[in-house]
DORORO-150604 format. One line per field, with one value per residue: residue in one letter; residue number from 1; x, y, z of N, C-alpha, C in turn. Coordinates in pm, whole numbers, plus 50000, padded with zeros to 5 digits. Layout:
resn: (A_...)
resi: (NUM_...)
nx: (X_...)
ny: (Y_...)
nz: (Z_...)
cax: (X_...)
cay: (Y_...)
caz: (Z_...)
cx: (X_...)
cy: (Y_...)
cz: (Z_...)
This chain:
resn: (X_X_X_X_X_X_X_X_X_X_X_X_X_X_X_X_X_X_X_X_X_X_X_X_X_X_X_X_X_X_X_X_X_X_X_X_X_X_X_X_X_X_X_X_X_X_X_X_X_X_X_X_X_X_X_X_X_X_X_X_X_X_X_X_X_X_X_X_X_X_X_X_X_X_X_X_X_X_X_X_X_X_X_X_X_X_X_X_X_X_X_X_X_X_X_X_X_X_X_X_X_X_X_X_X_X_X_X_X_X_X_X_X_X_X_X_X_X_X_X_X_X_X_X_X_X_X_X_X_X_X_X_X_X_X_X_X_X_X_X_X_X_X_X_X_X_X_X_X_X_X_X_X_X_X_X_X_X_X_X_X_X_X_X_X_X_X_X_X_X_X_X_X_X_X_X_X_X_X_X_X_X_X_X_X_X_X_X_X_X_X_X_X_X_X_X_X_X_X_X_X_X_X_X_X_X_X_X_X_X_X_X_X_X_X_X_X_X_X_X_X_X_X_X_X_X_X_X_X_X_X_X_X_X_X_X_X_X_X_X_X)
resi: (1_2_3_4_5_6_7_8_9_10_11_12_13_14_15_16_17_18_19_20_21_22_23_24_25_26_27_28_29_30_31_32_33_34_35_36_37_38_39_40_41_42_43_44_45_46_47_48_49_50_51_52_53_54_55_56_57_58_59_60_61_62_63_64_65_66_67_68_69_70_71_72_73_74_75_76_77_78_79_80_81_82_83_84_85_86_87_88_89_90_91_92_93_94_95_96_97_98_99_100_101_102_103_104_105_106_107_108_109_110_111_112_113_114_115_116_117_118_119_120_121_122_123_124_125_126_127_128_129_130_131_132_133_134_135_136_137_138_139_140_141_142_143_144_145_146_147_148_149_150_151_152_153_154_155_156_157_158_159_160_161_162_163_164_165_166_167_168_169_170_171_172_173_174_175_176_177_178_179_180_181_182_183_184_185_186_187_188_189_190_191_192_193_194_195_196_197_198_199_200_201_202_203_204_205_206_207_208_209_210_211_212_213_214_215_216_217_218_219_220_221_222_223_224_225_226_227_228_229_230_231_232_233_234_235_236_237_238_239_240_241)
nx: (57027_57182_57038_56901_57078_57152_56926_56949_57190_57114_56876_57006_57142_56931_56852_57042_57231_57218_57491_57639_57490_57558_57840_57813_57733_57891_58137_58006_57974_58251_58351_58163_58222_58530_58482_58423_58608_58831_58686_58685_58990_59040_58957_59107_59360_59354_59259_59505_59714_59620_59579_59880_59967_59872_60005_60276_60294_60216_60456_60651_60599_60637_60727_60786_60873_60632_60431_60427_60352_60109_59943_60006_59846_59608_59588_59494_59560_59767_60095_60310_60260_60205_60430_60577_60438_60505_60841_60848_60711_60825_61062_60970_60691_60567_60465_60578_60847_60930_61019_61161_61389_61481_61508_61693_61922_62255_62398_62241_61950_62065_62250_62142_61904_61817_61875_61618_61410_61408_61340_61109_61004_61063_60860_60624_60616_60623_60342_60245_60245_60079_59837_59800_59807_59575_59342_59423_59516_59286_59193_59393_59371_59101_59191_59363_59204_58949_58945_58978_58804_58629_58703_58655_58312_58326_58413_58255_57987_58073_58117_57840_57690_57791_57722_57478_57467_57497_57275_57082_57183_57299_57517_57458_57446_57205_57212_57441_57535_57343_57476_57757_57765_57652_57956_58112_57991_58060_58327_58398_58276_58443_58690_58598_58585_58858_58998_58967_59035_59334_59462_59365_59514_59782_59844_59714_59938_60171_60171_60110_60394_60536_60450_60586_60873_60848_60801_61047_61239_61129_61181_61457_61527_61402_61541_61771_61684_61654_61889_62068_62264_62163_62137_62390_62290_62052_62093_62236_62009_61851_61987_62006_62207)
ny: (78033_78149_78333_78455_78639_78802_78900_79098_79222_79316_79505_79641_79840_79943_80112_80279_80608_80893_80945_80733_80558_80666_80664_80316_80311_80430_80253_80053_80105_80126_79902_79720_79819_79729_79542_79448_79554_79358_79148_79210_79281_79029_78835_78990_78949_78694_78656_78792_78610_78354_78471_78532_78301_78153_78360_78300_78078_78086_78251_78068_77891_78015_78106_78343_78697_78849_78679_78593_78910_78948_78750_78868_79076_78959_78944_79113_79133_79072_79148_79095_79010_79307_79411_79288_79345_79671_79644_79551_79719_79959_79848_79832_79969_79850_79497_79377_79486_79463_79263_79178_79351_79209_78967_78973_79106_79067_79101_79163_79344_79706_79876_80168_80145_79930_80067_80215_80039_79935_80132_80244_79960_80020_80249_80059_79887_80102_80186_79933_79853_80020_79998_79744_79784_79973_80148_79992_80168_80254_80026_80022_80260_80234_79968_80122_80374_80286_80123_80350_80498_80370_80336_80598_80610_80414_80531_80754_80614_80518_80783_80869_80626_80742_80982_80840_80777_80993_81083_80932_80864_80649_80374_80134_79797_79817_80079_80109_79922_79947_80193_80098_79857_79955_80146_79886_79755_79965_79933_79664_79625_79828_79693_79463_79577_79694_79466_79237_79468_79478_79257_79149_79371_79342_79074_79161_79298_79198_78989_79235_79299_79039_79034_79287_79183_78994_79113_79253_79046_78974_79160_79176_78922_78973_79169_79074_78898_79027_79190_78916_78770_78683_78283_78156_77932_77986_78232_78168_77970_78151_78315_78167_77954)
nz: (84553_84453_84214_84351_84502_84291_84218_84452_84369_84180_84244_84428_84252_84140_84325_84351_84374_84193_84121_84157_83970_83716_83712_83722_83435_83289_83354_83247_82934_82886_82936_82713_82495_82484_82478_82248_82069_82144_82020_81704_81690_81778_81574_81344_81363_81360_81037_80927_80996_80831_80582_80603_80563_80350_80132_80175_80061_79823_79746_79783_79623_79329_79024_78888_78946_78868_78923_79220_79244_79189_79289_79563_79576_79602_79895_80164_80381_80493_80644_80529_80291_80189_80207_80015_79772_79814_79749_79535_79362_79379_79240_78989_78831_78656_78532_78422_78320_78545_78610_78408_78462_78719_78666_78432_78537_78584_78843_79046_79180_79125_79343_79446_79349_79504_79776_79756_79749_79979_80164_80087_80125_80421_80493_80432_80658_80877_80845_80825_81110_81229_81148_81247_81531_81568_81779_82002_82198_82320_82435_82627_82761_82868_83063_83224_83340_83414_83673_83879_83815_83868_84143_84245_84282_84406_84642_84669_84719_84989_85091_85121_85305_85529_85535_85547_85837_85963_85946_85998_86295_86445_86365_86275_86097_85920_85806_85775_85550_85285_85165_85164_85012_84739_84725_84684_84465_84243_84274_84178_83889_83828_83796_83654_83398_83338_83386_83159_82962_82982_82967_82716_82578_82601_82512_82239_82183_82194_81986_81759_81833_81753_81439_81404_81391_81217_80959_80967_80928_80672_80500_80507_80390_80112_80050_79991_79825_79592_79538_79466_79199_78898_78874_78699_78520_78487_78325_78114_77985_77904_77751_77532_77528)
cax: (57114_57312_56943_56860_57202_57201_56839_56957_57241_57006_56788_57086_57201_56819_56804_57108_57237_57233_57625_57671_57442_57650_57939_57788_57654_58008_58181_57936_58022_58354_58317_58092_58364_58620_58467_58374_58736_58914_58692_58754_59110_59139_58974_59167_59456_59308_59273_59668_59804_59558_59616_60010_60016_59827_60103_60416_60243_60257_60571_60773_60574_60598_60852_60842_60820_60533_60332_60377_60290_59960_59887_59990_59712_59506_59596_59522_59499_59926_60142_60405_60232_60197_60570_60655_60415_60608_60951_60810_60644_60949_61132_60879_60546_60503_60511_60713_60950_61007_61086_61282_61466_61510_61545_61807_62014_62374_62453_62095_61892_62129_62261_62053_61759_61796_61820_61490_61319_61425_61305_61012_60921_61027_60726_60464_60586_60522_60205_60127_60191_60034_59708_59793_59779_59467_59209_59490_59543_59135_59235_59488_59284_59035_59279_59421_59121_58846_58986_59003_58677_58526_58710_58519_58211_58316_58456_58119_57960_58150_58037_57683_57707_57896_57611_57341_57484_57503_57107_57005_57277_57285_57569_57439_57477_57112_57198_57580_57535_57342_57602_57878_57747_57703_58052_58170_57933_58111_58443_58383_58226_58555_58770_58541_58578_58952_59079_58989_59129_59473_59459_59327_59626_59891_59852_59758_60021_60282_60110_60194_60554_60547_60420_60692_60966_60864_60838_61181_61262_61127_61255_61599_61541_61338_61647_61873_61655_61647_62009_62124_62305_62100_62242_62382_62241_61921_62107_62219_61893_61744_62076_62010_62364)
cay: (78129_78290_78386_78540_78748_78807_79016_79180_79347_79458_79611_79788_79927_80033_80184_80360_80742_80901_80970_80595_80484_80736_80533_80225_80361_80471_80110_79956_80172_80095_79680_79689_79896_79688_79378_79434_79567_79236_79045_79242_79261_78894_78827_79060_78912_78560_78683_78821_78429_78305_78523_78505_78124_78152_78433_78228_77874_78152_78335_77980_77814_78095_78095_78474_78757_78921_78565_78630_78995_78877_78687_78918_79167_78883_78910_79253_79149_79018_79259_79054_79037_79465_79439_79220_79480_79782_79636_79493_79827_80020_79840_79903_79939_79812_79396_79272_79557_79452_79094_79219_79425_79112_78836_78986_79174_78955_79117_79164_79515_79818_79957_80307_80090_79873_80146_80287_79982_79946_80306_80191_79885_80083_80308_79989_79843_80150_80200_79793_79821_80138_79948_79654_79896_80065_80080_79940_80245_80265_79912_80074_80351_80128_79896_80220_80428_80191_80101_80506_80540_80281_80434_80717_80565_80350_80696_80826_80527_80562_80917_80815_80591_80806_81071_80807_80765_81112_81133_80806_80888_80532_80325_80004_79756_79839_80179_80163_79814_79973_80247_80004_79740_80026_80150_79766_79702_80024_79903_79561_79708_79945_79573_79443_79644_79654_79296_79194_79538_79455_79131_79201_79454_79291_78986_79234_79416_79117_78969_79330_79286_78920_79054_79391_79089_78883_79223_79279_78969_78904_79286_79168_78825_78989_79260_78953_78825_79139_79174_78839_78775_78558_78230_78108_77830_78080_78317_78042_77962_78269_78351_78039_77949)
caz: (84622_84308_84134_84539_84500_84128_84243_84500_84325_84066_84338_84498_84112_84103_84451_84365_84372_84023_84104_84109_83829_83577_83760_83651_83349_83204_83321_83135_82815_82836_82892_82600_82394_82492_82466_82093_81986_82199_81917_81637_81691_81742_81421_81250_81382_81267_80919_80892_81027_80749_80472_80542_80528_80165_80058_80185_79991_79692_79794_79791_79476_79241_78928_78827_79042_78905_78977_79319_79298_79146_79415_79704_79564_79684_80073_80162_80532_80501_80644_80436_80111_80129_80154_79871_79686_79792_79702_79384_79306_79348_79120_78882_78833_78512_78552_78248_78300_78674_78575_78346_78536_78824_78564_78384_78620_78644_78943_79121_79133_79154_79501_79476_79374_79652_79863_79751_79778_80173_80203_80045_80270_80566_80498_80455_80764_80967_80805_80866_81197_81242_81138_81364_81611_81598_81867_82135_82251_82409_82544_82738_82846_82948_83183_83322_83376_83511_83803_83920_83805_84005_84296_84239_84326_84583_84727_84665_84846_85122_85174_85137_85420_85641_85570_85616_85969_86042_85945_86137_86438_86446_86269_86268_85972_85862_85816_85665_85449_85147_85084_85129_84904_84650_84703_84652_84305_84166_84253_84098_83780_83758_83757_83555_83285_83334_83331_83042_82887_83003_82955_82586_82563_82636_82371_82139_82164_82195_81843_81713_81802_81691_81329_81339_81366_81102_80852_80938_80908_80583_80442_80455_80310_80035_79964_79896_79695_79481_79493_79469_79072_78863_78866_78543_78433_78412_78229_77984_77915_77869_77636_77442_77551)
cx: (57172_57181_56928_56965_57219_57096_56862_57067_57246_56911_56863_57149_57062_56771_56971_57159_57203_57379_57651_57621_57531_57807_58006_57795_57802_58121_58133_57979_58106_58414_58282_58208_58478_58626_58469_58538_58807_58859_58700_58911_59140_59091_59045_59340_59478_59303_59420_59721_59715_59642_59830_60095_59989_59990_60239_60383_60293_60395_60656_60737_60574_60730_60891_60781_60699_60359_60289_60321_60121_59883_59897_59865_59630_59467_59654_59562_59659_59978_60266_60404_60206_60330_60605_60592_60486_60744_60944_60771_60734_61064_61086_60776_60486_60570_60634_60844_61033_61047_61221_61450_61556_61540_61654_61921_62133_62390_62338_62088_62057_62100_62145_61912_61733_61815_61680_61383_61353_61349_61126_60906_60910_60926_60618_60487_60523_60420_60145_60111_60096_59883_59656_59748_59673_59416_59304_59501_59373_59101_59309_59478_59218_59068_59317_59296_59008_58834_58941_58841_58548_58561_58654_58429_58241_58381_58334_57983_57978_58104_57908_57642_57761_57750_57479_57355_57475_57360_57033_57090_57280_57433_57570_57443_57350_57141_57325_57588_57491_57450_57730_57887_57750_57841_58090_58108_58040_58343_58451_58311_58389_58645_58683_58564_58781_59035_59109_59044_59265_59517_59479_59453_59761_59925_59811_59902_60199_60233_60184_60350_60595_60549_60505_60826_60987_60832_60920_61271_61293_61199_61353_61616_61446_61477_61725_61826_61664_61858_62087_62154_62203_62166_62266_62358_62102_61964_62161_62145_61841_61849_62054_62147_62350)
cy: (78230_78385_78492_78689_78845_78950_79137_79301_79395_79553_79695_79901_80021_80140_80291_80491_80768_80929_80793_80515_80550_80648_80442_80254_80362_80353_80044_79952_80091_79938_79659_79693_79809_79579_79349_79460_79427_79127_79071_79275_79101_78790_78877_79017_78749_78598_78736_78698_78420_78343_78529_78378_78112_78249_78356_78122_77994_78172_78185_77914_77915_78115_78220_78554_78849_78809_78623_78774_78972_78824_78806_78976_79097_78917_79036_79258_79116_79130_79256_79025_79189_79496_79377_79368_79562_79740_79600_79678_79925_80004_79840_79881_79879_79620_79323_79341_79549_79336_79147_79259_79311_79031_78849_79012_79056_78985_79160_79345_79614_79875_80105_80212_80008_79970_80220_80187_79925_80032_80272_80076_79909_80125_80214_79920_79940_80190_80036_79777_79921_80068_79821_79672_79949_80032_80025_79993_80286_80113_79941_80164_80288_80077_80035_80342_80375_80182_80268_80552_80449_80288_80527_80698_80472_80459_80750_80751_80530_80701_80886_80754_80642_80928_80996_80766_80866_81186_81020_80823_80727_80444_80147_79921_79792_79956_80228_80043_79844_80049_80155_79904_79819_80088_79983_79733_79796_79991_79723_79576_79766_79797_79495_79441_79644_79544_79261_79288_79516_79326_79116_79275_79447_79174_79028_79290_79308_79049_79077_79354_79165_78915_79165_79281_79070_79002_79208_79163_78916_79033_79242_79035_78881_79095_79154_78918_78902_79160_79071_78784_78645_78432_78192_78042_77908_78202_78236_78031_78035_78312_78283_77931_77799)
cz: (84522_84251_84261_84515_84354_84151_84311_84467_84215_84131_84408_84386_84126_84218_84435_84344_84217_84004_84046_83967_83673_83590_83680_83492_83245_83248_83229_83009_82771_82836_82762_82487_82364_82455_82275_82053_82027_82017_81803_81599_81637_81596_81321_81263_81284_81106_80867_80881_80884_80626_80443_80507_80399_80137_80084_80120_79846_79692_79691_79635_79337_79147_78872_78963_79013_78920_79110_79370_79289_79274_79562_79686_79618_79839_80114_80323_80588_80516_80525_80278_80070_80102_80037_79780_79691_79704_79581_79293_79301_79268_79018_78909_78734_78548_78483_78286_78473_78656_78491_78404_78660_78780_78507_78406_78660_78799_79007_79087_79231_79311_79504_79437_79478_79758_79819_79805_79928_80205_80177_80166_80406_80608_80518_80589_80870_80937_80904_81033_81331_81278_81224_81471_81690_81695_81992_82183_82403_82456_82642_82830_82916_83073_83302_83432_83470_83652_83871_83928_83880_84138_84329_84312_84402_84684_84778_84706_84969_85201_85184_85235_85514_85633_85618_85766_86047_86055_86033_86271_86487_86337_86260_86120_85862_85786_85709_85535_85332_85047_85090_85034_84774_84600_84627_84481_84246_84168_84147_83939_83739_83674_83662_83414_83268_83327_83256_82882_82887_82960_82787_82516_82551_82562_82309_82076_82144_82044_81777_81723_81687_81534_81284_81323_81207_80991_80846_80890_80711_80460_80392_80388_80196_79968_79904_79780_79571_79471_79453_79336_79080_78808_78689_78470_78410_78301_78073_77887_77878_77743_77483_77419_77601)
């Protein structure tokens, strides 16, 4: 029965207008399109969780701070290891001389330098989630458009049958059932292609919040850490005290 049905509405795609097959033709497109970014996204999503579980195992085990810059360079795919970079890289660029600078400091990095390096990670977050981003926007088209466009052609079905009645003078089911079944493929084609854009779109796009959080999140526990006096039993030691 399903193989019986499966034929026949490949024989009504192949018996159909050339309005409808462009229809088809440009659902298809955008399934394909859509389907490929859903799994590049959600790998690319899979590789951020990954790579920010390695940078927080570093983050927490690391005894100087230009250890852990070392390591972020590793995890290009972390929105949270580009920030440590920025704020690291703004307080210097030179490694020794940013330890320095963080190691020694009694009273943590200087107010105008901590405001730079805010200013600083502000910029890589909206960059990171700029890049989070990408490509969601022709998920959203997708969901929104489809649908419309497979009204189209079940519009343009609809007339087809209404003219093949007005050429047979007859409106029997023989007569209106092909254009109606064609209207109906191009509306199912439009949803098709839409579902799984929205669908797709919508836990993208909640992920992308989920990941602007935990930036902000980690921004302001990363300024403390840059401001926060070094305690004294490290300055002790480092005194020889």
């Amino acid at each position: 029965m399903s193989n019986t049905s499966g034929l026949a509405v490949l024989q009504l795609i192949a018996d159909a207008g050339p309005v409808a097959k462009a229809v088809l033709l440009i659902l298809t497109l955008f399934s394909v399109v859509c389907w490929a970014l859903i799994v590049e996204k959600g790998w690319q999503f899979g590789r951020v969780r990954r790579q920010t579980e390695k940078f927080f195992r570093a983050f927490r085990e690391g005894r100087r701070h230009s250890v852990v810059y070392s390591a972020a360079k590793k995890f290009r795919e972390s929105p949270l290891a580009q920030l440590y970079m920025a704020g690291y890289q703004e307080v210097s660029g030179i490694p020794e001389v940013a330890d320095h600078l963080l190691e020694d400091a009694e009273d943590g990095v200087a107010g105008e330098r901590l405001e730079a390096v805010h200013r600083a990670m502000q910029r890589v977050t909206t960059l990171e989630v700029a890049r989070l981003e990408r490509y969601l926007p022709f998920l959203a088209t997708t969901a929104s458009a489809c649908p419309f466009i497979g009204l189209f052609g079940t519009v343009w079905g609809i007339i087809a049958a209404f003219h093949g009645i007005g050429q047979q003078g007859s409106a029997s089911l023989a007569v209106v059932a092909p254009g109606i079944s064609e209207a109906l493929i191009a509306t199912a084609a439009g949803l098709g292609a839409a579902i799984p854009a929205v669908m797709g779109y919508n836990y993208f796009v909640n992920r992308v919040k989920h990941w602007a959080t935990e930036m902000d999140g980690f921004t302001l526990d990363l300024l403390n850490l840059f401001s926060r006096p070094m305690p004294k039993t490290a300055r002790s030691a480092k005194e020889g005290v």
